[in-house]
C-alpha positions in Angstrom: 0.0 0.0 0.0 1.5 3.1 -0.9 0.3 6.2 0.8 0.5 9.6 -1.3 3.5 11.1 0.0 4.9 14.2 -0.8 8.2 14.1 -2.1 10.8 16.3 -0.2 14.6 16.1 -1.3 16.2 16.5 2.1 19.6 15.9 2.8 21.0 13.7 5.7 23.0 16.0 8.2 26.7 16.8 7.1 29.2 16.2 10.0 31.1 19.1 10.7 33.7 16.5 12.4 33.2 18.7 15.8 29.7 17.1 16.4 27.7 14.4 14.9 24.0 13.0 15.4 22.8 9.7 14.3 20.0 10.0 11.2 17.7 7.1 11.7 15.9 6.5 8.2 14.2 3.3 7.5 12.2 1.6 4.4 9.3 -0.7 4.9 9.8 -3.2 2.5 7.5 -4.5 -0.1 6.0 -7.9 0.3 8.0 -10.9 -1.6 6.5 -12.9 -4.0 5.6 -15.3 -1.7 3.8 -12.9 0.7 1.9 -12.0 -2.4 0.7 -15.4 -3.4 -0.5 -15.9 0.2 -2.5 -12.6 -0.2 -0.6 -11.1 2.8 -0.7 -7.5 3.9 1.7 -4.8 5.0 1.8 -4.9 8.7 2.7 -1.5 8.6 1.6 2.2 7.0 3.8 5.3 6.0 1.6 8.0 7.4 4.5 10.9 6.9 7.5 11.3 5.4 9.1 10.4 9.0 6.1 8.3 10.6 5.1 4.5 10.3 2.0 2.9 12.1 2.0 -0.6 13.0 -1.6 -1.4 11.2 -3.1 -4.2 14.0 -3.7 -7.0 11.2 -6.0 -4.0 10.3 -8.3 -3.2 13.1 -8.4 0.4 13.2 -10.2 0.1 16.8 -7.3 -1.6 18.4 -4.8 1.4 17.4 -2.3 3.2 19.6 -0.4 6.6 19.5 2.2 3.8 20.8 1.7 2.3 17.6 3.4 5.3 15.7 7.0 5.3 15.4 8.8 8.5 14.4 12.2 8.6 12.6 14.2 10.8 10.6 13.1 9.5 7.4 10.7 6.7 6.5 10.7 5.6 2.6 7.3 3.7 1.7 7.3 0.1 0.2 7.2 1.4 -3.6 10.3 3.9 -3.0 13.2 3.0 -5.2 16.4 2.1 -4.1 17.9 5.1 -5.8 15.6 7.7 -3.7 16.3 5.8 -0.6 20.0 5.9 -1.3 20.1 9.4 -2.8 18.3 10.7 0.2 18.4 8.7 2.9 22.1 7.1 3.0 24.1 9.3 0.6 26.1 11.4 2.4 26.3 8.7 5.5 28.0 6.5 3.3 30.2 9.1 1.5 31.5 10.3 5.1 32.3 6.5 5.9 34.9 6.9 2.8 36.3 10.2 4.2 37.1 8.7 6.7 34.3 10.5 9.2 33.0 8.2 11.4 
């Protein structure tokens, strides 16, 4: 399930090498082929380009604000790799190489 999200080209923090923070970005995957054939669902929904909910097998009654999560960056189940490296890993990876850690 993809929900409509608006894309945003954000950038993941630049260390200065004087102080650093730790970018928490995650993707929900899509369901494998398998999952497919079995007619399985998501267990989870991007609400925001930083929020997930955990869906309760879909029963809207039994949700939570504790099931919302919040991270830097979520990327939905359709999100290509490229967008999720582009703007989600990028420049963590890139500062690996330099030698920032």
């Amino acid at each position: 399930m993809e929900v409509g999200l608006e894309e945003e080209r954000n950038t993941v923090p630049h260390s200065n090498g004087q102080e650093e923070k730790i970018y928490v970005a995650i993707r929900v995957r899509p369901l494998n082929e398998r999952e497919k054939s079995r007619h399985d669902v998501s267990e989870w929904e991007c609400i925001s380009n930083n929020a997930i909910r955990f869906k309760n097998n879909g029963h809207a009654e039994q949700r939570s604000p504790a099931d919302t999560y919040t991270f830097d960056r979520v990327f939905g189940e359709k999100c290509p790799t490229k967008q999720v490296y582009e703007q989600g890993i990028k420049e963590v990876a890139l500062s690996v190489v330099r030698g920032i850690n």
